[in-house]
Gaussian input, Z-matrix of N, CA and C with variables (Angstrom, degrees):
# hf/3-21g

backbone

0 1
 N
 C     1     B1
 C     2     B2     1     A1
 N     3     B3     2     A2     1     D1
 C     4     B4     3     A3     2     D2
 C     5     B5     4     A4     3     D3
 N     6     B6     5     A5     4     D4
 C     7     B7     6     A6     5     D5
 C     8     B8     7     A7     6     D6
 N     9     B9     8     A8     7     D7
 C    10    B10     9     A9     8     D8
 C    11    B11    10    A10     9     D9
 N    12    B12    11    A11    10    D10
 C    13    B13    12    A12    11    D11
 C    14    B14    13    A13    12    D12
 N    15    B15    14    A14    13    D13
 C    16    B16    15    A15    14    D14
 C    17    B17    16    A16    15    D15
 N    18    B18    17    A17    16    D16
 C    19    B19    18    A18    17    D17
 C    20    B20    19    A19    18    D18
 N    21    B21    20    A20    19    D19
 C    22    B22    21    A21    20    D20
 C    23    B23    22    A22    21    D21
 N    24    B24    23    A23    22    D22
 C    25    B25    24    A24    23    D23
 C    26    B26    25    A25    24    D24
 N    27    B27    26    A26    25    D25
 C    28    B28    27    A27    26    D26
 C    29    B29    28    A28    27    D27
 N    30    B30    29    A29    28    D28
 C    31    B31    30    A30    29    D29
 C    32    B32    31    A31    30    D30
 N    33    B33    32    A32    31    D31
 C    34    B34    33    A33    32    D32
 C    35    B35    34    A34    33    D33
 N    36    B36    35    A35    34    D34
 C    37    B37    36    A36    35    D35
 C    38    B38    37    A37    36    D36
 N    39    B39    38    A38    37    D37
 C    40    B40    39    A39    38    D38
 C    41    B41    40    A40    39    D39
 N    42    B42    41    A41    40    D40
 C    43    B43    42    A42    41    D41
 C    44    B44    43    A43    42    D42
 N    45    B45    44    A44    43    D43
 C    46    B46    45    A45    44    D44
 C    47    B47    46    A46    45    D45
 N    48    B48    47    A47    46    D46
 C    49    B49    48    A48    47    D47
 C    50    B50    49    A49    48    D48
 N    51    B51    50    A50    49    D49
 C    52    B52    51    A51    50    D50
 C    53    B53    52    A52    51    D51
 N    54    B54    53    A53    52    D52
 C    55    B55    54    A54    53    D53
 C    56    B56    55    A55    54    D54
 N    57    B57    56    A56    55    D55
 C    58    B58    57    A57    56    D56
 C    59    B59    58    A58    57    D57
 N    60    B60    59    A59    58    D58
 C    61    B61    60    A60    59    D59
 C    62    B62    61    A61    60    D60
 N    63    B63    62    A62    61    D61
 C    64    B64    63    A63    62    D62
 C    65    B65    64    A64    63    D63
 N    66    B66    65    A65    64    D64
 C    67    B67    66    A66    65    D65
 C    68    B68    67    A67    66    D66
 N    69    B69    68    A68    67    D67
 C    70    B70    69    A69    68    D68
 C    71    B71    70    A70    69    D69
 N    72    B72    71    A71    70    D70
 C    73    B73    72    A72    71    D71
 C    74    B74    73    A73    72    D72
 N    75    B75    74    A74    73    D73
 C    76    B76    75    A75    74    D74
 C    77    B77    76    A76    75    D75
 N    78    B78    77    A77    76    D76
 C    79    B79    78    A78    77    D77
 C    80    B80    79    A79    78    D78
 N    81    B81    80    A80    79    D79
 C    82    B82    81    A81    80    D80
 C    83    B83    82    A82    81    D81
 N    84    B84    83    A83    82    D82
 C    85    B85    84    A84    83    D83
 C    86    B86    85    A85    84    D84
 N    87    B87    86    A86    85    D85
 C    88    B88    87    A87    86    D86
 C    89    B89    88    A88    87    D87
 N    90    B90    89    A89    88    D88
 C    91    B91    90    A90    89    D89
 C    92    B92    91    A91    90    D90
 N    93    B93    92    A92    91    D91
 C    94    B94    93    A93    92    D92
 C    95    B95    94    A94    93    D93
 N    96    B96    95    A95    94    D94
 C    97    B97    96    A96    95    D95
 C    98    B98    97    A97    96    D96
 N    99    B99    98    A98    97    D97
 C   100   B100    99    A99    98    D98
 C   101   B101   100   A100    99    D99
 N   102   B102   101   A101   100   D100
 C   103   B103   102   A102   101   D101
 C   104   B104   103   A103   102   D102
 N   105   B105   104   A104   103   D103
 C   106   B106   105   A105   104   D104
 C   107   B107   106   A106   105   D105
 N   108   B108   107   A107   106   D106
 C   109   B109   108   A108   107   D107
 C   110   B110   109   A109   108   D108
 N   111   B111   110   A110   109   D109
 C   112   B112   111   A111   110   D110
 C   113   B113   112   A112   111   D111
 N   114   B114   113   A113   112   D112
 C   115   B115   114   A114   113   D113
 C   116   B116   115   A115   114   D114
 N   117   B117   116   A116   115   D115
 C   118   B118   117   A117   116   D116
 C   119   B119   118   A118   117   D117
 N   120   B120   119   A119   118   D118
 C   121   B121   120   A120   119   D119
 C   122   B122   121   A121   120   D120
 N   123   B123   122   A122   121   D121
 C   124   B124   123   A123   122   D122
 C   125   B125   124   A124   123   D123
 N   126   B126   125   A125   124   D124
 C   127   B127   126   A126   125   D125
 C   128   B128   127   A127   126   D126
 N   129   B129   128   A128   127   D127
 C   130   B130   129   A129   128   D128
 C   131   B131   130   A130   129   D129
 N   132   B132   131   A131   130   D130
 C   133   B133   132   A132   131   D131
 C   134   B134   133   A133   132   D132
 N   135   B135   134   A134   133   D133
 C   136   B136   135   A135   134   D134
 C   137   B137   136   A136   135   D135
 N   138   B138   137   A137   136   D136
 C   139   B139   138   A138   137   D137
 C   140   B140   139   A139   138   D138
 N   141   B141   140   A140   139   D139
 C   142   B142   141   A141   140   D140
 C   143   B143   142   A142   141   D141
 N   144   B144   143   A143   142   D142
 C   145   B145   144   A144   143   D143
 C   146   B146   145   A145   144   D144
 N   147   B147   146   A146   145   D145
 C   148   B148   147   A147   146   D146
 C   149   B149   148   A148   147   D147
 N   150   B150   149   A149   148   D148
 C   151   B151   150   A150   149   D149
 C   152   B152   151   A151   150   D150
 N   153   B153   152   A152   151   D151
 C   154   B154   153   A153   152   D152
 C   155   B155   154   A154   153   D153
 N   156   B156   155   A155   154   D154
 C   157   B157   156   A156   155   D155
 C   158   B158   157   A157   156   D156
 N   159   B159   158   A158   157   D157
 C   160   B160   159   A159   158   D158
 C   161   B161   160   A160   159   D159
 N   162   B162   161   A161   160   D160
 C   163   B163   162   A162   161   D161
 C   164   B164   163   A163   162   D162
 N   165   B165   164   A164   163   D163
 C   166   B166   165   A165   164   D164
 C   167   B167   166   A166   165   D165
 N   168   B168   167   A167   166   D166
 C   169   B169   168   A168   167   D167
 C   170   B170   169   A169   168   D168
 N   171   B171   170   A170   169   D169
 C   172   B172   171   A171   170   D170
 C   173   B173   172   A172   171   D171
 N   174   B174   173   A173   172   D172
 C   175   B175   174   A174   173   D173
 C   176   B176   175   A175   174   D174
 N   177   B177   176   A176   175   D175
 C   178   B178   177   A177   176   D176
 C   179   B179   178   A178   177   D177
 N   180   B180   179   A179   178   D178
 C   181   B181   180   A180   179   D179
 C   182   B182   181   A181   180   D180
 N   183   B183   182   A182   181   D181
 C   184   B184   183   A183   182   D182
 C   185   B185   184   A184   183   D183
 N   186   B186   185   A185   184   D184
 C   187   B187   186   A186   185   D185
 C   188   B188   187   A187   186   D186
 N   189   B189   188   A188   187   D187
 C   190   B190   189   A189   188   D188
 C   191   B191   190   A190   189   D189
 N   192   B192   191   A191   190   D190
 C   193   B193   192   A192   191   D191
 C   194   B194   193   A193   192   D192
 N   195   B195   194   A194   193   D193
 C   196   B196   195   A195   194   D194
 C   197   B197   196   A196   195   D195
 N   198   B198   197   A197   196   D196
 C   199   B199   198   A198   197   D197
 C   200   B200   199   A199   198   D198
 N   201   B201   200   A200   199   D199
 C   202   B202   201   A201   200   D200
 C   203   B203   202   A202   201   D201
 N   204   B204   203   A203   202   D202
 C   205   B205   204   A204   203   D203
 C   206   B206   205   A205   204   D204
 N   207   B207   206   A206   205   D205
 C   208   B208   207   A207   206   D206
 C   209   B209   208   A208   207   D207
 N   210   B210   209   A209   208   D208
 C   211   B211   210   A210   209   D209
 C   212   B212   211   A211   210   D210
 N   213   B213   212   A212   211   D211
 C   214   B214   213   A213   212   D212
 C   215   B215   214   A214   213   D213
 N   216   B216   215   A215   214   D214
 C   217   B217   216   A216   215   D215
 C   218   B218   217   A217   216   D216
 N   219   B219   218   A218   217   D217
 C   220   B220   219   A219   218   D218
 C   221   B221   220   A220   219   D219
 N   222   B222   221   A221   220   D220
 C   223   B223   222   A222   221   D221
 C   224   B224   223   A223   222   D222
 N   225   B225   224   A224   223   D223
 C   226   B226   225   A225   224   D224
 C   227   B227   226   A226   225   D225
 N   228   B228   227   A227   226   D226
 C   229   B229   228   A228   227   D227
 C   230   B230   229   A229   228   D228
 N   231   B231   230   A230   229   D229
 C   232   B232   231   A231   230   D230
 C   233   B233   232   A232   231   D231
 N   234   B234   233   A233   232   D232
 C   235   B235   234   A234   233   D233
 C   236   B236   235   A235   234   D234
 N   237   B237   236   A236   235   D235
 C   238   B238   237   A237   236   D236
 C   239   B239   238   A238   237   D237
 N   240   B240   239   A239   238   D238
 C   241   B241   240   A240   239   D239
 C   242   B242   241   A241   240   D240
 N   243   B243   242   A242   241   D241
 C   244   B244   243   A243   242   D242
 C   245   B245   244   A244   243   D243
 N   246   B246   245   A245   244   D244
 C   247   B247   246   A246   245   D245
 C   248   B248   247   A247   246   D246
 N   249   B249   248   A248   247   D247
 C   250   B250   249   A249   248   D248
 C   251   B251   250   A250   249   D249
 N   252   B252   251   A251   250   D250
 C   253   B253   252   A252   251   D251
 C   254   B254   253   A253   252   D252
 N   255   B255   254   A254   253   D253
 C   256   B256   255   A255   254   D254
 C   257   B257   256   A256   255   D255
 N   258   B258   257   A257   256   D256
 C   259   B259   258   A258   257   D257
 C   260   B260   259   A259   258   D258
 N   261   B261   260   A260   259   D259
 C   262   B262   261   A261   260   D260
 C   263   B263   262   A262   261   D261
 N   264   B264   263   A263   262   D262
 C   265   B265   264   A264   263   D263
 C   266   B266   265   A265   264   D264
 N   267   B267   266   A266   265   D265
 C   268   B268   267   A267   266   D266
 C   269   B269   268   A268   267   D267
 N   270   B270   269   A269   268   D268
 C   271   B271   270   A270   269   D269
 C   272   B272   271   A271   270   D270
 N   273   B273   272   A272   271   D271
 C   274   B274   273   A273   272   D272
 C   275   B275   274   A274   273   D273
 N   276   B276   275   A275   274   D274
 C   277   B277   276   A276   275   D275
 C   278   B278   277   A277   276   D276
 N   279   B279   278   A278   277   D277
 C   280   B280   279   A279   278   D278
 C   281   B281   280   A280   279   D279
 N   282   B282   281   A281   280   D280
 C   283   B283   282   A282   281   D281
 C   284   B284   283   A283   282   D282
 N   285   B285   284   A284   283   D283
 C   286   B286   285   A285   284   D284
 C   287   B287   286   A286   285   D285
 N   288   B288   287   A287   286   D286
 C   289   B289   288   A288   287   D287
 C   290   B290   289   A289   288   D288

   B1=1.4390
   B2=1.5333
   B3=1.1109
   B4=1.8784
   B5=1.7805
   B6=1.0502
   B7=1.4396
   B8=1.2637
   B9=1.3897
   B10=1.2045
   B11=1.7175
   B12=1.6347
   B13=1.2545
   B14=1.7274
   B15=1.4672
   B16=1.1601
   B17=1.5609
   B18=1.5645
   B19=1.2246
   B20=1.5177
   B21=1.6302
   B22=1.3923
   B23=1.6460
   B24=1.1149
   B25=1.6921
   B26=1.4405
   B27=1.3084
   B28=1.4554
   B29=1.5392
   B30=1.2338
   B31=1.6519
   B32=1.0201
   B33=1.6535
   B34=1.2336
   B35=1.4239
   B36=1.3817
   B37=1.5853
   B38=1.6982
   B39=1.4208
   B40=0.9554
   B41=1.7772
   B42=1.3192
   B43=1.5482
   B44=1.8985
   B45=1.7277
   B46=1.4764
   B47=1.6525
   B48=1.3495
   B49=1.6208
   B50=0.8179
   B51=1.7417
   B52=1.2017
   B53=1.3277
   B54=1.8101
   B55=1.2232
   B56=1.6617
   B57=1.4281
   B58=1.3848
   B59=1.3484
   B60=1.2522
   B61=1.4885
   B62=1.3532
   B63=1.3476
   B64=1.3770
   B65=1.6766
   B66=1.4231
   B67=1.3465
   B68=1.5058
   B69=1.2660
   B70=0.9696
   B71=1.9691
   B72=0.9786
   B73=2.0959
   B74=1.0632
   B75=1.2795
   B76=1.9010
   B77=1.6655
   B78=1.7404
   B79=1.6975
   B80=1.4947
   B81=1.5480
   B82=1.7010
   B83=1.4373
   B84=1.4477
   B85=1.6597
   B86=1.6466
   B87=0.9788
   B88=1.1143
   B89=1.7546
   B90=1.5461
   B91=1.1650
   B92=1.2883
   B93=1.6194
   B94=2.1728
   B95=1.3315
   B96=1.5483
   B97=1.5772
   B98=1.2069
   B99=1.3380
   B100=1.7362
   B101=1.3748
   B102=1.4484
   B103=1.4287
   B104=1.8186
   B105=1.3647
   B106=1.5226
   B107=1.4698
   B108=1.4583
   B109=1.2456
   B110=1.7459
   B111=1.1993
   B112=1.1871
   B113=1.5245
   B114=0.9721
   B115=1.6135
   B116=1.4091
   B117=1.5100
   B118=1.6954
   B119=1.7068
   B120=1.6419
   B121=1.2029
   B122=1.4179
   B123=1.3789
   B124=1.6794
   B125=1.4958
   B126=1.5790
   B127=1.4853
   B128=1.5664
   B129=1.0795
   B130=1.8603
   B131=1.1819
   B132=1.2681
   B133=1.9538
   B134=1.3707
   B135=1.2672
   B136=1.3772
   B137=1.6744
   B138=1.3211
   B139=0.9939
   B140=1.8672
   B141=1.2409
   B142=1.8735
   B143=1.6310
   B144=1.4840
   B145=1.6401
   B146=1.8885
   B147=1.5410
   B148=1.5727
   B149=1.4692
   B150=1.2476
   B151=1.5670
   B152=2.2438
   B153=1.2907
   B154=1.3404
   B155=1.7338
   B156=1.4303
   B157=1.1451
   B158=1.5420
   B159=1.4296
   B160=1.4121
   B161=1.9647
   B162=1.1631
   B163=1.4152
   B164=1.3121
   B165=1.8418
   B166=1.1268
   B167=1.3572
   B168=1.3318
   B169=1.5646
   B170=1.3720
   B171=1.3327
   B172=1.3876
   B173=1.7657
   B174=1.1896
   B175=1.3596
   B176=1.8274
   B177=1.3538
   B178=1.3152
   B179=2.0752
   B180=1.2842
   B181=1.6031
   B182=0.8903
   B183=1.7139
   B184=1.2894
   B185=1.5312
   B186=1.2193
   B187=1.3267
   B188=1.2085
   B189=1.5214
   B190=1.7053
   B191=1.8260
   B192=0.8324
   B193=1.7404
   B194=1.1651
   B195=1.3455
   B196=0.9201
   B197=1.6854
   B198=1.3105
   B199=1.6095
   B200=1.3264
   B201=1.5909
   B202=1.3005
   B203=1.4025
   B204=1.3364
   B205=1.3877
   B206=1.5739
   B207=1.2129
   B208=1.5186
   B209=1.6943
   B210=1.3112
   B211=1.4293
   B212=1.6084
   B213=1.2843
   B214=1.0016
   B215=2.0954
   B216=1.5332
   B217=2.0237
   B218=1.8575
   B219=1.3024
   B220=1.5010
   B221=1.2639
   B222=1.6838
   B223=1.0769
   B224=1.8470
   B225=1.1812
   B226=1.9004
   B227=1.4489
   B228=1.2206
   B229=1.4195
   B230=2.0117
   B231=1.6034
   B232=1.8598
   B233=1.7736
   B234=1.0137
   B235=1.3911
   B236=1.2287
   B237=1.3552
   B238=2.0763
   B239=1.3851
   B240=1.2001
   B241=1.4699
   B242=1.7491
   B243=1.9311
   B244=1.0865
   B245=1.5693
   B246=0.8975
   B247=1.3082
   B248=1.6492
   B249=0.9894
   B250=1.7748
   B251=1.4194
   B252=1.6721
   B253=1.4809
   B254=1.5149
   B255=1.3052
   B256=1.7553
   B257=1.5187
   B258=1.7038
   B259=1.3486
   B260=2.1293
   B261=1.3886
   B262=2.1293
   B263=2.2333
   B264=1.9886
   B265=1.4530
   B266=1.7065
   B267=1.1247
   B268=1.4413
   B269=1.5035
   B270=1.9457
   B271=1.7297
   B272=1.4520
   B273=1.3867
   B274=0.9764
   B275=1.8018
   B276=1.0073
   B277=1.7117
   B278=1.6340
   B279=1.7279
   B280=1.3551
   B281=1.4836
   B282=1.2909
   B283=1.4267
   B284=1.1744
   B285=1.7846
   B286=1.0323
   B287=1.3540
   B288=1.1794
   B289=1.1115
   B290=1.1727
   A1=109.99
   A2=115.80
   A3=129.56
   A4=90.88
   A5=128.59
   A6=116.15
   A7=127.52
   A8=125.30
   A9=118.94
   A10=84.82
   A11=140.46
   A12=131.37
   A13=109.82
   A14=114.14
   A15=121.62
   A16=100.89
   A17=126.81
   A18=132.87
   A19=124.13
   A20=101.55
   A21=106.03
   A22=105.19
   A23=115.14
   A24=116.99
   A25=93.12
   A26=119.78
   A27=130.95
   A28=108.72
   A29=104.03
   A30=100.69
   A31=135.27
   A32=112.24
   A33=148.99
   A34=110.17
   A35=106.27
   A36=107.23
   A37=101.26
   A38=116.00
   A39=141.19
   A40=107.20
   A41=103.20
   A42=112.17
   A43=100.89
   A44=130.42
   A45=111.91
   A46=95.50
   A47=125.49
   A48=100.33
   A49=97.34
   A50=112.54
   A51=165.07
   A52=127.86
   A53=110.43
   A54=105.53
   A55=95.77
   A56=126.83
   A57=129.06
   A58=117.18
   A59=103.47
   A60=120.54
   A61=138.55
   A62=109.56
   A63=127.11
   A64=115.30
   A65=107.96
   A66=103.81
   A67=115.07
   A68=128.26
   A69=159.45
   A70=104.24
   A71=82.76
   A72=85.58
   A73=104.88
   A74=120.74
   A75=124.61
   A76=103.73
   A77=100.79
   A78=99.48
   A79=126.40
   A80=83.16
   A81=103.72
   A82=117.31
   A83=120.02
   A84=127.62
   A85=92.68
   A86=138.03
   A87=138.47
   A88=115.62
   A89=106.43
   A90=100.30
   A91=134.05
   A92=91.51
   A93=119.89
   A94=79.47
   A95=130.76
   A96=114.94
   A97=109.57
   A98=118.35
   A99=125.86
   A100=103.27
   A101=107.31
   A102=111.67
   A103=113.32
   A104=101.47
   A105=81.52
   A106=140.90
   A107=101.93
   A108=101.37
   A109=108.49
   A110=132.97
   A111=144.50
   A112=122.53
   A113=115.74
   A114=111.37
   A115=132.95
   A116=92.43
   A117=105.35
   A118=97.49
   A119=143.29
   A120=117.56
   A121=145.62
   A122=95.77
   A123=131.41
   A124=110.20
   A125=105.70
   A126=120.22
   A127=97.65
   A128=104.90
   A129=96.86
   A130=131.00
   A131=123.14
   A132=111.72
   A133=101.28
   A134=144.75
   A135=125.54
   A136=103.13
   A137=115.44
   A138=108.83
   A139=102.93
   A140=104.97
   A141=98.70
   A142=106.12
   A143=133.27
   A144=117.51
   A145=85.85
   A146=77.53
   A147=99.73
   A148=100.17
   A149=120.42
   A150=126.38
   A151=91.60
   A152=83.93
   A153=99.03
   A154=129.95
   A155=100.68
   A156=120.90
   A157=135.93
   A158=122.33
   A159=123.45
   A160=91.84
   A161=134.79
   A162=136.83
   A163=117.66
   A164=133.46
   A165=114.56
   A166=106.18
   A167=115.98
   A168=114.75
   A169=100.31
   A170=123.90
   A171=124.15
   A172=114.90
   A173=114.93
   A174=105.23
   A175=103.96
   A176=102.37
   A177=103.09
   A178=120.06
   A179=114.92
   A180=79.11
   A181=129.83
   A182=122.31
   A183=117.32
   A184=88.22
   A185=95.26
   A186=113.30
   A187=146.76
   A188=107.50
   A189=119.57
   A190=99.00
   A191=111.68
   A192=94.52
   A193=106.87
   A194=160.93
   A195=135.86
   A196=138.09
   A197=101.59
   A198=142.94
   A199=100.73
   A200=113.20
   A201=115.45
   A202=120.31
   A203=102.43
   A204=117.55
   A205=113.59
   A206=129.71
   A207=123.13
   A208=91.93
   A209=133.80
   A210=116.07
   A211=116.40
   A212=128.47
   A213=121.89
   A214=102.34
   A215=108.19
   A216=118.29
   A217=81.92
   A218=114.42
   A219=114.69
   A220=120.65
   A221=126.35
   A222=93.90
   A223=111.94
   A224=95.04
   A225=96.29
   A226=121.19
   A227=112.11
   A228=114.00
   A229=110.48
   A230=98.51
   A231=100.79
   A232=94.59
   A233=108.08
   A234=129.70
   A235=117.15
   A236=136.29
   A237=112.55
   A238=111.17
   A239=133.34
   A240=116.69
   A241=120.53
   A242=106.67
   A243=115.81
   A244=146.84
   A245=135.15
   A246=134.67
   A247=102.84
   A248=115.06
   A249=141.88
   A250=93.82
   A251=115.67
   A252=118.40
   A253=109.27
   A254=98.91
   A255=93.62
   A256=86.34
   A257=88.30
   A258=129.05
   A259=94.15
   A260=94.00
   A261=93.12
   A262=66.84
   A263=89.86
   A264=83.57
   A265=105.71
   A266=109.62
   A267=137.34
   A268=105.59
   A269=111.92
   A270=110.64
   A271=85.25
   A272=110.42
   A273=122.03
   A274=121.39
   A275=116.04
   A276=117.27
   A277=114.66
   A278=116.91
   A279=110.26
   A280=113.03
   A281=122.33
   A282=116.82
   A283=109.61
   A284=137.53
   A285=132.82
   A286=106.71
   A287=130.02
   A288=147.99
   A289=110.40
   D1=-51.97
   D2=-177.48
   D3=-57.97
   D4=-51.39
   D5=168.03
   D6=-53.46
   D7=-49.29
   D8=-153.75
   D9=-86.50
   D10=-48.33
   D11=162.50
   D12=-17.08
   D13=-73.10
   D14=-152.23
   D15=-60.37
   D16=-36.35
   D17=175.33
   D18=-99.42
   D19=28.39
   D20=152.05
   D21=60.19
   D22=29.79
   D23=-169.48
   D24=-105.57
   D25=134.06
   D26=177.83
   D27=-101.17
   D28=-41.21
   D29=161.90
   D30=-35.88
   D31=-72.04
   D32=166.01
   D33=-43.76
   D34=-37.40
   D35=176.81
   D36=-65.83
   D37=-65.91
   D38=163.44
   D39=0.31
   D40=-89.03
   D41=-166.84
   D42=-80.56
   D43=17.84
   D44=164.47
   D45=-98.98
   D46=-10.28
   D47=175.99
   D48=-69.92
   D49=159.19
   D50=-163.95
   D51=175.18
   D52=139.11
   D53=179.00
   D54=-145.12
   D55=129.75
   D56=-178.64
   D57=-54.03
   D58=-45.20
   D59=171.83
   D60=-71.38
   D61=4.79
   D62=-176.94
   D63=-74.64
   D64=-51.08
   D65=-166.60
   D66=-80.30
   D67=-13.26
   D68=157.55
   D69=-54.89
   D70=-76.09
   D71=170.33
   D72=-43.38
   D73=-57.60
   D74=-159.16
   D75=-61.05
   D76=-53.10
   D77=172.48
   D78=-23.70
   D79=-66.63
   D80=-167.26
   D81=-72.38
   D82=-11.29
   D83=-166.15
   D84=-137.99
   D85=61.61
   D86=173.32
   D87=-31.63
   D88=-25.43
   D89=-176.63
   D90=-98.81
   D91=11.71
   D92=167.25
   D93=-69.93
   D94=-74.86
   D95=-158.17
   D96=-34.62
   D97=-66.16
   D98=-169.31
   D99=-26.56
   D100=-70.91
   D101=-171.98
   D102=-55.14
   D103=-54.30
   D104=172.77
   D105=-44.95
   D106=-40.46
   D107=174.78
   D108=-93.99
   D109=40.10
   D110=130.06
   D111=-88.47
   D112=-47.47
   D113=131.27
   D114=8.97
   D115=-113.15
   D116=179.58
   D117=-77.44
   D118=8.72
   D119=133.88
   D120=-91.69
   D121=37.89
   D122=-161.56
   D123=-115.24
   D124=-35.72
   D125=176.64
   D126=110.89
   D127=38.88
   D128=163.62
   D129=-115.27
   D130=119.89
   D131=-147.09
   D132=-82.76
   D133=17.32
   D134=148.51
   D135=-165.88
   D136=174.17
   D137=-166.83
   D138=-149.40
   D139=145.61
   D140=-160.27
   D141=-139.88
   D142=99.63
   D143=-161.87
   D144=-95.28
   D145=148.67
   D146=-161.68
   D147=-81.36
   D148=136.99
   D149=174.78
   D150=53.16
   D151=-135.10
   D152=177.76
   D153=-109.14
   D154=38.99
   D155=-171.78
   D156=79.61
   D157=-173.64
   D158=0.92
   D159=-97.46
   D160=26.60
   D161=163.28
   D162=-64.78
   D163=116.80
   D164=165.05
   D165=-114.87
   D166=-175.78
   D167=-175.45
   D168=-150.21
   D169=135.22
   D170=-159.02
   D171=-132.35
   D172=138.21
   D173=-161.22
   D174=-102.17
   D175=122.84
   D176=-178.45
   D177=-114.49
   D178=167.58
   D179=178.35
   D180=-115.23
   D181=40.60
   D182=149.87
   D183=-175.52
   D184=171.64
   D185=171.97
   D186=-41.89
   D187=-45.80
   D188=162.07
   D189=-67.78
   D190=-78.76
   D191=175.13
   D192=-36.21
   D193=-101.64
   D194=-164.57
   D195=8.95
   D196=-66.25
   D197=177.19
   D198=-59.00
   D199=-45.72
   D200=-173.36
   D201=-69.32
   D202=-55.47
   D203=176.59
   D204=-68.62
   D205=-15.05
   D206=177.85
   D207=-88.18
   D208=-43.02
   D209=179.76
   D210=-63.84
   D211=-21.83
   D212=-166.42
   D213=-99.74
   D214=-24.43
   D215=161.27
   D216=-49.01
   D217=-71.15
   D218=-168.34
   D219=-37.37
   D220=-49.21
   D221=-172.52
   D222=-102.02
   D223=-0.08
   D224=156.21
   D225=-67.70
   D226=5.91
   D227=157.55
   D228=104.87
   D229=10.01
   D230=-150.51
   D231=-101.41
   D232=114.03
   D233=-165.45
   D234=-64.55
   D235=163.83
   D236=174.63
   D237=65.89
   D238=-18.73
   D239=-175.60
   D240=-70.60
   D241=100.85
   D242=152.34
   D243=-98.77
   D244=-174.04
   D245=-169.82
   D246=-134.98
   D247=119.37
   D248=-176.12
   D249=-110.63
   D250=113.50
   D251=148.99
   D252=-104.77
   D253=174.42
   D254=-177.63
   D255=-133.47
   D256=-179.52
   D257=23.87
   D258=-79.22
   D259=171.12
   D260=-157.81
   D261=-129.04
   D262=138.38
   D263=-175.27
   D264=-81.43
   D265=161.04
   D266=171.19
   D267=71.99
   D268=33.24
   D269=159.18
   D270=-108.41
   D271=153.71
   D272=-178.63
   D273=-151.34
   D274=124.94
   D275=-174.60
   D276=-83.59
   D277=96.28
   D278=171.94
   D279=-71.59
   D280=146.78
   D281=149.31
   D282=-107.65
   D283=135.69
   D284=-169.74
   D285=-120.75
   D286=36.44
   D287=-157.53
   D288=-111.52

């Protein structure tokens, strides 16, 4: 992840989320899937549910998309849809290096 950040790779960003607890959520709430894959059929290149739900947070690549795609979650009816630019206070990038 600290790589693909440092090299500006959205892809790369893309495929290091992960969450242990995800597939497990999706099982049991069938209707996190829904939303996820309303999601990335929204135009959001990945998608990450926070802790163990039901919050996801979705990585888009830039800002006007962003905007775009939360008006259009809106008028498909998908409730909560905000837009986080950063830096967002109290995320923070360790290097432990």
């Amino acid at each position: 992840m600290l790589a693909a950040l440092a090299a500006g790779d959205l892809d790369a960003l893309a495929d290091s989320l992960h969450n242990d607890l995800q597939a497990a959520a999706l099982t049991l709430r069938p209707s996190l899937a829904e939303t996820a894959d309303d999601l990335v059929g929204s135009g959001v290149r990945a998608t990450l549910l926070s802790g163990s739900g039901p919050t996801f947070l979705g990585l888009v690549a830039d800002q006007d998309s962003a905007h775009r795609i939360r008006e259009a979650l809106l008028d498909a009816g998908l409730a909560g849809v905000l837009v986080a630019t950063g830096p967002v206070a109290g995320c923070h990038l360790v290097d432990y290096a």
